[in-house]
Structure formats: C-alpha cells, structure tokens
C-alpha positions as CSV (number, residue, x, y, z in Angstrom):
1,X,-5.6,-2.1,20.9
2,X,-4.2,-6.0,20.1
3,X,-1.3,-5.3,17.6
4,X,-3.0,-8.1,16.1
5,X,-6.0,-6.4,15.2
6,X,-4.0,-3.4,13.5
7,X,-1.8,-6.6,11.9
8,X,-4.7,-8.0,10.3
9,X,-6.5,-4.4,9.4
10,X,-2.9,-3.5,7.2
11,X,-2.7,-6.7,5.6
12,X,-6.0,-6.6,4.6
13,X,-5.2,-3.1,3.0
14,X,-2.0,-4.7,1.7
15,X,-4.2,-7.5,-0.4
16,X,-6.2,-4.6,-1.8
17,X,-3.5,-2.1,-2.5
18,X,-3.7,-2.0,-6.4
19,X,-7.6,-0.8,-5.5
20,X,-6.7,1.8,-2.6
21,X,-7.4,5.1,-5.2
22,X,-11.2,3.4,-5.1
23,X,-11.7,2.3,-1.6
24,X,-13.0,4.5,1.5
25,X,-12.1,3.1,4.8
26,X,-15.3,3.7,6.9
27,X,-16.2,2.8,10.3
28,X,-14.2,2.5,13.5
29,X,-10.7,2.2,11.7
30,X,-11.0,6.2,10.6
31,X,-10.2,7.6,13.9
32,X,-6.6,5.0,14.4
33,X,-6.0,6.2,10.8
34,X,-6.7,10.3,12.0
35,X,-5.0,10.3,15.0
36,X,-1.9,8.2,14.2
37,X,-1.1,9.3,10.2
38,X,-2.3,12.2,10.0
39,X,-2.2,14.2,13.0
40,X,0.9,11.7,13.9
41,X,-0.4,11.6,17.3
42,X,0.0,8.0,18.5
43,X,-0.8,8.5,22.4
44,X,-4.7,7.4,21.0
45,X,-5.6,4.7,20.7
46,X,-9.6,4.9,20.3
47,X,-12.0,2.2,20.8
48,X,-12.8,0.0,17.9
49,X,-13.9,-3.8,16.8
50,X,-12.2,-5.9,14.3
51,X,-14.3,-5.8,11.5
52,X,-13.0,-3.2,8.5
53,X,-15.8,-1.2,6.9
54,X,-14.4,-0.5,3.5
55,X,-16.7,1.6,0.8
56,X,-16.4,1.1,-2.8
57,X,-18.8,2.9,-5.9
58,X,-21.1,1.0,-7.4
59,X,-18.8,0.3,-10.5
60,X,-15.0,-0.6,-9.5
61,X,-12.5,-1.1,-12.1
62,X,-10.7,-3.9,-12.5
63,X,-6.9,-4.0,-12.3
64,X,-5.2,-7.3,-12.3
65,X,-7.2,-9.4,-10.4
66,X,-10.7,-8.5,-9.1
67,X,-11.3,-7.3,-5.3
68,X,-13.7,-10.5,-5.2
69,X,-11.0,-12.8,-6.7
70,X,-8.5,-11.3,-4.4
71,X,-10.0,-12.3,-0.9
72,X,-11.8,-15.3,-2.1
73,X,-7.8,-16.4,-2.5
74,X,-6.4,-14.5,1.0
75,X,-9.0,-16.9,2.8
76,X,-11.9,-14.8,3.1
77,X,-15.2,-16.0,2.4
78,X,-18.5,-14.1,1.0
79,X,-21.6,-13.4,2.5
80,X,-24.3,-11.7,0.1
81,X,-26.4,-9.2,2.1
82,X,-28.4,-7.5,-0.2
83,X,-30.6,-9.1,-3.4
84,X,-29.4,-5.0,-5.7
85,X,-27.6,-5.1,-8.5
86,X,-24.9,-5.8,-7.4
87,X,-25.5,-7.4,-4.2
88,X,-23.5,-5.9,-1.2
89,X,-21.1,-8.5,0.1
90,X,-19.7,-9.1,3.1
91,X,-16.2,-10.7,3.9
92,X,-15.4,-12.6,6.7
93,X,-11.9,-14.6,8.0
C-alpha cells in the first residue's frame, strides 16, 4: 500500500478525533486496522482503495466544531447523496 494512502486515511482520523467515540470506520480500511493494531501483525498488507467509509448514527453530538464544519475547512468538499432527513453526505479531496 502507498504510505500516502495510510498518510491521508490518519490525518483524516486526526481532523475527526474529538468525534472518534461516535465514528465506525467501515469498508476496506477495517482489515489494515485488524491486522496491524490489533493483532500487531504488520507483514499484511490487504487490498484496499482510497476512499474512507466512516459510519456515524443518525444524531451526532456536537463538540467544538461540527464534523461538517470540520472538513468543509480541511479542504473537503460535500456531495449530498440521499434527499432523508438528514441527507447522507459524501466527502471528497
């Protein structure tokens, strides 16, 4: 895996660390997170892309700053994909 692909997937977790207790990281970052931090077994290095599927309830507290106020200002920019209440929202940089 590009180091800068794990670069880019901890600094996005380092934006969002006041809301870590809330987020779920889903998608293909769960196995690097498995293999190398909890079984501590980096030899594997499994197949993923670069996009970071994070999961969140439907209701998200707010500390500080919200999540949406905190990427719009690290650069990334929203994409609405859903018309629910709310709307599920994609990030993209």
């Amino acid at each position: 895996m590009p180091e800068n692909f794990k670069a880019g997937f901890l600094k996005t977790l380092w934006i969002l660390r006041d809301y870590l207790s809330v987020i779920v990281i889903g998608g293909g970052w769960v196995p690097l997170l498995y293999y190398h931090y909890l079984l501590a077994d980096k030899s594997r290095e499994p197949v993923r892309t670069r996009d970071i599927d994070l999961l969140v309830d439907i209701h998200v507290p707010v500390v500080g700053e919200s999540v949406d106020r905190l990427l719009l200002e690290a650069g990334f920019r929203p994409a609405f994909k859903s018309l629910d209440t709310p709307p599920v929202i994609h990030y993209w940089r």
